[in-house]
C-alpha positions as CSV (number, residue, x, y, z in Angstrom):
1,X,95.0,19.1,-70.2
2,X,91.0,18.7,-70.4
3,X,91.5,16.7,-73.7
4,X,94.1,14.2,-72.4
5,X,91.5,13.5,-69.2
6,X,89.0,13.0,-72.0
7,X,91.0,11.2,-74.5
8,X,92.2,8.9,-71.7
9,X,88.5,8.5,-69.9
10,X,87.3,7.6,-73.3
11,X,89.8,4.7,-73.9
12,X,89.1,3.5,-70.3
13,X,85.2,3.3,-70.7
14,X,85.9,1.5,-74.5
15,X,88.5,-1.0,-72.3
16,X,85.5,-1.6,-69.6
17,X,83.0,-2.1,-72.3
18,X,85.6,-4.4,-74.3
19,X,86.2,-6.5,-71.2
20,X,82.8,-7.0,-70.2
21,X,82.1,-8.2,-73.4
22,X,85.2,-10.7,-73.7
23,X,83.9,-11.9,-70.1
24,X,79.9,-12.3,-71.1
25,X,79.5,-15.3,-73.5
26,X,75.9,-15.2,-75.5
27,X,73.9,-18.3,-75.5
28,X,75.1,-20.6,-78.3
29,X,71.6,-22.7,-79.0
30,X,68.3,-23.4,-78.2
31,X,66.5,-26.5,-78.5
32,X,62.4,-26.3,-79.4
33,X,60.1,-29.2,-79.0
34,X,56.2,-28.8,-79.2
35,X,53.7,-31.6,-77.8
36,X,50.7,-30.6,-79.8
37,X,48.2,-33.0,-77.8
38,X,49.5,-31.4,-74.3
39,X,50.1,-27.8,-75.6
40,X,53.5,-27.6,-74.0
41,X,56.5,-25.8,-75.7
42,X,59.9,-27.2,-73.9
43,X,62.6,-24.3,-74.6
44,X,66.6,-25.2,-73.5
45,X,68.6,-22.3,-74.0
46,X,72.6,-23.7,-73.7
47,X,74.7,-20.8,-71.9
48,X,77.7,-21.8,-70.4
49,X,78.5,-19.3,-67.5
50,X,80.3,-19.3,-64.3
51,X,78.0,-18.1,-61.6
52,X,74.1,-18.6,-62.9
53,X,72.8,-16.2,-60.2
54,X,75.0,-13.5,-61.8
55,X,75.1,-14.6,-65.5
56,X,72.1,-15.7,-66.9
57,X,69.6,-15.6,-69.5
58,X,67.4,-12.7,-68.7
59,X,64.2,-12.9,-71.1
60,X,63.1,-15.5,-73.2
61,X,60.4,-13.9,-75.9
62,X,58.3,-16.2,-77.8
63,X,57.0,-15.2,-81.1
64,X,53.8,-17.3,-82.9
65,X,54.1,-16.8,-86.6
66,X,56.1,-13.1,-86.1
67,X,53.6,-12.2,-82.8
68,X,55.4,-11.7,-79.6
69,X,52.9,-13.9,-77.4
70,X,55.4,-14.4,-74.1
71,X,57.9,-12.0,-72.5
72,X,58.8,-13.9,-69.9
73,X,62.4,-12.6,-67.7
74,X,64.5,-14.6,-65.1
75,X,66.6,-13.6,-62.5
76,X,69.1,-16.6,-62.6
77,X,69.6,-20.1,-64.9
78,X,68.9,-23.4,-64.0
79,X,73.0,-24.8,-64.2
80,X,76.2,-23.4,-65.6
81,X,75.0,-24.7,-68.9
82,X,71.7,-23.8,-69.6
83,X,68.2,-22.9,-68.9
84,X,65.2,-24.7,-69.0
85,X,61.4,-24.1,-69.1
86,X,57.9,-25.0,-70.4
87,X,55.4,-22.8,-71.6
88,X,52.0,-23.6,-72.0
89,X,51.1,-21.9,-75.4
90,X,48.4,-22.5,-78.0
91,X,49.3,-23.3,-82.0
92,X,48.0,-24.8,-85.2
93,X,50.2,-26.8,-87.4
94,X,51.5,-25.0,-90.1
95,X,52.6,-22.3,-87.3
96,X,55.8,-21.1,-86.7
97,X,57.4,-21.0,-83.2
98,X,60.5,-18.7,-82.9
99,X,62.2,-18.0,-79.4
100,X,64.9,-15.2,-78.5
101,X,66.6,-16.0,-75.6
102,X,68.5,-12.6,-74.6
103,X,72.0,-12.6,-71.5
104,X,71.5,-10.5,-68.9
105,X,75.4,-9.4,-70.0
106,X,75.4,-9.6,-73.6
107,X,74.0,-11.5,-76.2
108,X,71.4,-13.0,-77.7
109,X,70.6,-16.3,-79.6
110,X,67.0,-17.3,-81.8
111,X,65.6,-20.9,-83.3
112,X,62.5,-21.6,-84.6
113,X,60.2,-24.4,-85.0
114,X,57.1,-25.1,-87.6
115,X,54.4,-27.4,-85.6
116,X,53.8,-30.3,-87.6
117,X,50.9,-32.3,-87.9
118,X,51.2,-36.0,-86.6
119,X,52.5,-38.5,-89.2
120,X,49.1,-40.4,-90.0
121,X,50.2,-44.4,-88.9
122,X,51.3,-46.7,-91.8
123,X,48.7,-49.5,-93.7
124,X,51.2,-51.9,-92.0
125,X,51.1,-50.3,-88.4
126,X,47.0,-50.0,-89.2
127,X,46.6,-53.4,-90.5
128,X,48.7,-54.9,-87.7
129,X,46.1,-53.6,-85.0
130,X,43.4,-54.8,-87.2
131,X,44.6,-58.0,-86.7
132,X,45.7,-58.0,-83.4
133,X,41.9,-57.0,-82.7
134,X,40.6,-59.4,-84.9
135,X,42.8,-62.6,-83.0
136,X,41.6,-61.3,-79.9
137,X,37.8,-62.1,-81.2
138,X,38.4,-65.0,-82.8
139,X,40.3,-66.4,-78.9
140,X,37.3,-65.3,-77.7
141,X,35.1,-66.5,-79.7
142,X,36.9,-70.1,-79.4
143,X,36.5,-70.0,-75.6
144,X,33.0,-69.7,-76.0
145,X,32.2,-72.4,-78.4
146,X,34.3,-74.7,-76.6
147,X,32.3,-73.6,-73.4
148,X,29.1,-74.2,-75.2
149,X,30.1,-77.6,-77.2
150,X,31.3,-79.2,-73.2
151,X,27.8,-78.8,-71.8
């Protein structure tokens, strides 16, 4: 008798734990971007839940180059569909930005970024504000000696 009460407790605590886990969906992406000039890392972590206050994505770590440098938990989601936050956060280019976004249910989901260093503008994009500067002095300078030549 004491194994059947088992056996069947058993199979009702694996059903429980099998249908919270068909219920809880983990996050499916996250989208990085890193403004090197404002030191601001934008994180959007897509989770599609019904009720955000009871479903959500609980911690978000961040990790700079394989250093945990945030923890930071939540107690609800911005929408049904995701959360979003910024993190003011310090990096050098060449370093590597990986986020962990972890359900309060179940679940987890990770992306990374490398911080890249500005693309350095092209001789046409340089040479075009060269000579955007240099028209500007020469209208100037045409103002002035027509000022001088009317007196």
């Amino acid at each position: 008798m004491k194994k059947k009460i088992l056996k069947t407790s058993l199979i009702l605590f694996i059903l429980l734990i099998l249908a919270t886990s068909i219920k809880a969906n983990s996050p499916s992406s996250i989208d990085l971007s890193y403004d090197y000039d404002t030191k601001i890392l934008d994180v959007k972590v897509f989770h599609n839940v019904a009720d955000a206050n009871t479903h959500f994505i609980e911690t978000l770590d961040i990790y700079v180059n394989d250093v945990l440098n945030i923890s930071q938990g939540f107690t609800n989601q911005n929408t049904t569909s995701y959360l979003e936050v910024s993190f003011s956060i310090s990096v050098y280019y060449g370093d590597t930005i990986k986020v962990t976004a972890i359900c309060n249910i179940a679940g987890s989901a990770t992306s990374q970024i490398t911080v890249q260093a500005p693309t350095s503008p092209t001789p046409t994009e340089t040479s075009d504000a060269i000579s955007i500067v240099l028209l500007g002095f020469s209208m100037i300078a045409l103002v002035l000696v027509a000022g001088i030549k009317k007196r």
